[in-house]
N, C-alpha and C positions, 0 to 999 in steps of 0.2 A: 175300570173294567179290565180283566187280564186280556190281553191280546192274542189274535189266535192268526192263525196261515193256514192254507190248504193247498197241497201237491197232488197232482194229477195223473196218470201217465195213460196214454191210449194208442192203440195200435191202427198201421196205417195199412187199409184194404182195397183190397181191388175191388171194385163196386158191383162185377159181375160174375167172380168165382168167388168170392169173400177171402181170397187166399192174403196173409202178410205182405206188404210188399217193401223193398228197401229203398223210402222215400226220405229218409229223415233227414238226410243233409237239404235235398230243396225244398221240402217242406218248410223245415226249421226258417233257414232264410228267407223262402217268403212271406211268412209270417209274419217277420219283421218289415217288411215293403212297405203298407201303410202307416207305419207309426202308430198302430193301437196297441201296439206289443215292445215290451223290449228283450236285448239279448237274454236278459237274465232272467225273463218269464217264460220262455222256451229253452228249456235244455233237450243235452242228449240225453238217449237211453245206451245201456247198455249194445240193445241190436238195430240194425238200420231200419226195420219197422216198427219202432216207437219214437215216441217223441212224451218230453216231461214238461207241464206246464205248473208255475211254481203262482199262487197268489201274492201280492205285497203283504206283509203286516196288517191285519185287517182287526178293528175293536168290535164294532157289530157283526149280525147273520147276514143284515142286509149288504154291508160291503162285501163281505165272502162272496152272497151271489151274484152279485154284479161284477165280479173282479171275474167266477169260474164262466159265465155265461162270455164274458167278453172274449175270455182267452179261447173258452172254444169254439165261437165265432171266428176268430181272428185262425187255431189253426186247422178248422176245417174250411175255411174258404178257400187258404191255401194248398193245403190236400187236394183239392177242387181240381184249381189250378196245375198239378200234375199229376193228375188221372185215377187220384183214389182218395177215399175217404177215411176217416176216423172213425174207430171203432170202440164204444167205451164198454169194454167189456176184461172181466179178471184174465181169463183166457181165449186164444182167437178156437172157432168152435171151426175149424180148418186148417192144416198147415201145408207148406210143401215137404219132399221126400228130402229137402236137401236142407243146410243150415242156412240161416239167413244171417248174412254178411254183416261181423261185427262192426262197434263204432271202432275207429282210428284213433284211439287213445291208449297209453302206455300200460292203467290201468287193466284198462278192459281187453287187450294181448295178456295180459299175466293171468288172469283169468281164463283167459280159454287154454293156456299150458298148465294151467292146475287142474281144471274139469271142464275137458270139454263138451260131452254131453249134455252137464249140466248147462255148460251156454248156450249150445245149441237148443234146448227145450224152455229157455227163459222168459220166452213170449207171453210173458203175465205180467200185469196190469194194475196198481192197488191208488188209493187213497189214503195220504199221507198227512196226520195232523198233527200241525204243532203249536204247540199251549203255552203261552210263558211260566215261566218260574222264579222267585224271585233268585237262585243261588243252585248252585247242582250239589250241595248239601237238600235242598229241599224237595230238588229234583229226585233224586237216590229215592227220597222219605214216598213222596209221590209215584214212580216208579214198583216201590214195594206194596203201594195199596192197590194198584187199577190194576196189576197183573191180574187179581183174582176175576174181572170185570169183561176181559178181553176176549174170554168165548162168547160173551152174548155179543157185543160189539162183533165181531166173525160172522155169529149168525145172522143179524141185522143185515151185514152188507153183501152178504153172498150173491155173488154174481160171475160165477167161472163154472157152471154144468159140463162146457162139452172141453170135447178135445177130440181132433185125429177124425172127427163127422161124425163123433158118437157122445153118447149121454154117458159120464164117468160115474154118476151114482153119485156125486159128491156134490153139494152146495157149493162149497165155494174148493173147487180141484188147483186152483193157484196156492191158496194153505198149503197143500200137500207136496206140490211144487218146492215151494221154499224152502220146506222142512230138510229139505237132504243137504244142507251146507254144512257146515263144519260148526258154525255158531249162530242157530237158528233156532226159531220156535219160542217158547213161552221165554221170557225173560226170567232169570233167576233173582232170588232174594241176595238185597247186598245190606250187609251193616252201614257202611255210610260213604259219602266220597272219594274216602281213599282208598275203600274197599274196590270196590267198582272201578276205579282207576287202577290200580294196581292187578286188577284179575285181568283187564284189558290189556294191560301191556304186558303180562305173561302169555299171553294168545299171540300178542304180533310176537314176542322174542322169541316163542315157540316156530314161528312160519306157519303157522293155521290159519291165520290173516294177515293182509298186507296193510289192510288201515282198516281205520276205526267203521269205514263205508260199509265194509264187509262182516258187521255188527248185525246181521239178518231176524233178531229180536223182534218179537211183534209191537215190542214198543223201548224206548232206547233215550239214553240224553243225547243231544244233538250235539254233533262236532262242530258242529259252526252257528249257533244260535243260540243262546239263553232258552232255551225251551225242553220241551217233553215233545220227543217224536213218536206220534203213536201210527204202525205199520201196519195192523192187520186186516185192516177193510179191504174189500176188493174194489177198482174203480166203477163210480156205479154211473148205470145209465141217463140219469137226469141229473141237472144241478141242485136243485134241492136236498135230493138225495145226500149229498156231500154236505151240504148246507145244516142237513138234521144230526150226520156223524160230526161235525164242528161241535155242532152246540152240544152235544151229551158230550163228548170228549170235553171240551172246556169246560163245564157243570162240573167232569168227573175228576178233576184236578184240583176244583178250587175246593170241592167236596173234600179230596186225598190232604190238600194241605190244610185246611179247616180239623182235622182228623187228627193229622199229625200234631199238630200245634198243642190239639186239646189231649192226646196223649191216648188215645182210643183203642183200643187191642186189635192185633190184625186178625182177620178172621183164619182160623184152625184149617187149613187146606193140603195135605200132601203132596208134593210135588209133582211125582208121580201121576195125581190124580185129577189135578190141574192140567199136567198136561195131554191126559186122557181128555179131558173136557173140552178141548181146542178140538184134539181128531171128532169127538164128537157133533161141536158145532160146525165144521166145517163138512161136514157127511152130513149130516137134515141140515140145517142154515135152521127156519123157525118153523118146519115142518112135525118136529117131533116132540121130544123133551132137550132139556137143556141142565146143563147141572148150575147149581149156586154157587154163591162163595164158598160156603162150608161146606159141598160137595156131593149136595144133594140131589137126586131129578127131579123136576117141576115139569109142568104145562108150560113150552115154551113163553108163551103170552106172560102166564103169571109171571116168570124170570123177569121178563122188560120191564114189564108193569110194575116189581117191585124198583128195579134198577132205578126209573124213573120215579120211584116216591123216595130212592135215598138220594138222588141227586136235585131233589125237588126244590129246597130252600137257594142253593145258588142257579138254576134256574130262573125262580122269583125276582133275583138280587140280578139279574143280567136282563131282564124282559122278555125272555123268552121263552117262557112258557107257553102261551098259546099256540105258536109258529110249530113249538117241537111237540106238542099235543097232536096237532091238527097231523103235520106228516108222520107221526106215528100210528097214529089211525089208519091213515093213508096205506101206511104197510102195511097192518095185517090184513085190511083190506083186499088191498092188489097184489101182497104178496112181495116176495126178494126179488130183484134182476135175476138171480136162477132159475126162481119160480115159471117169472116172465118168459127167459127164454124157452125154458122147456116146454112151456104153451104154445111160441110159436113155433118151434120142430115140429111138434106135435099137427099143429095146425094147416104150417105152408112150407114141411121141412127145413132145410139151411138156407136155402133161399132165403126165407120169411125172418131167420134169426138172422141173418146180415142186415137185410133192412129194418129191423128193430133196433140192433145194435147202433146204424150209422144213423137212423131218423131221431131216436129219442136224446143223443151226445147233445142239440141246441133247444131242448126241450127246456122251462126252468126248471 
């Protein structure tokens, strides 16, 4: 069975204005206090109000959930413990007027001399999966097929509505966020290994990137793991929720390399209009239509609903078919984390979205 991980990142709030607060250095470390956690499942974020929680290697859904439930057990008890909680949401729907105080790392000073605004407003949040691959020749092959996939996958996980105490219009407004880097948004078609390689290190020799980190692609080969890092989800409110983006992500790899192997055409898509179909999932999430691979709008629903009969057979082949039935229903049901929050605005104002956001983080 291919192996898969899931990365987390969540923001740390004050329990009674829902403002950012810059807890991550004792957060992080008490975290680690009980021994349910170690260093390297708690990272830094870029700003002092986040904090990254990374899963081991995980072959089943069910180890994923039980690896994200743990981790965010372990750092929202800590959060607890100095005076705010964790917030799992794409963007904090509150900020302050000022910047909140970078991490202490050499990287992340270089970054705020290259745009600082940009760091300053980086307080978003995403769900992070990564798939094995047997080689980054196969990788590259994979890469080239799920780009066309990755607006529906957006929409599914949308979960960043507000910003600044207002509703942005946008499903998932953290997308939009990211987009303004230098080397961001849809991932481009590469011929092969050396292609990909070689176009990345004309970007660092150029100075447009300092490392490979700064690859802002909504899905990318991994600089330190045999795998496919797919980046475009937003962090979502419940573990499961991550749990259902694991399992289509993994499906849609073995599906990509199943594909490749047997020599299949990639689907006719313009770049261009591709990446038109990102801004579009990320403005409705599954409220509206949604384009195809070959570029077409659909009934959002119909989209998933087909996505899930092309990735249906390695589903089958993994057991997981029922589990990612069931929480996809679930979704259209109750709808995205965007959805969600904008119910609660709507309902009990930002009040009511702080505690949606910090109650449903130890939900499964």
């Amino acid at each position: 069975m291919t192996t898969i991980g899931v990365e987390e990142e969540y923001l740390l709030l004050d329990p009674v204005t829902g403002l950012p607060v810059p807890q991550a250095d004792k957060v992080r470390a008490a975290a680690g206090v009980g021994h349910l956690v170690t260093d390297q499942e708690v990272q830094y974020e870029l700003l002092q109000a986040q904090v990254e929680v990374a899963t081991p290697v995980c072959d089943t859904l069910e180890e994923v959930g039980g690896h994200l439930l743990r981790l965010r057990h372990a750092v929202g008890v800590a959060a607890e413990e100095h005076g705010c909680r964790i917030g799992v949401c794409g963007t904090p729907p509150v900020r302050h007027g000022r910047p909140i105080a970078v991490t202490d790392q050499a990287r992340y000073r270089a970054m705020v001399t290259q745009a600082p605004q940009l760091v300053a407003e980086q307080l978003v949040n995403g769900t992070h999966v990564h798939v094995a691959v047997p080689d980054r020749e196969a990788g590259v092959q994979v890469l080239n097929r799920i780009r066309f996939r990755l607006p529906t996958l957006t929409a599914m996980a949308a979960n960043s509505p507000l910003w600044d105490g207002h509703d942005t219009g946008f499903a998932s407004w953290r997308t939009v966020i990211f987009s303004r880097w230098p080397v961001s948004g849809m991932p481009p078609h590469f011929e092969d290994a050396a292609d990909y390689d070689r176009r990345v290190e004309r970007l660092r020799e150029s100075g447009l990137i300092s490392d490979t980190g700064q690859l802002y692609w909504q899905a990318r080969l991994s600089a330190t793991y045999p795998t496919i890092e797919v980046r475009c989800p937003d962090v979502q409110l419940r573990a499961d929720e991550a749990v259902l983006l694991a399992a289509i992500i993994r499906a849609l790899v073995e599906t990509s390399l199943a594909e490749a192997e047997a020599g299949t055409p990639l689907p006719d898509c313009a770049p261009e209009l591709l990446q038109a179909a990102m801004w579009h999932a990320a403005r409705h999430g599954l409220g509206d239509t949604l384009i195809d691979p070959e570029g077409t709008p659909h009934r959002a629903g119909d989209v998933l609903y087909e996505f899930l009969r092309h990735v249906a057979p390695a589903l089958d082949a993994s057991g997981d078919t029922r589990q990612v039935t069931s929480l996809v229903h679930r979704l259209l049901q109750d709808g995205t984390g965007a959805d969600r929050q904008r119910a609660a605005l709507a309902q009990g104002g930002l009040r009511a979205v702080t505690e949606l956001i910090s109650a449903q983080s130890t939900m499964p």
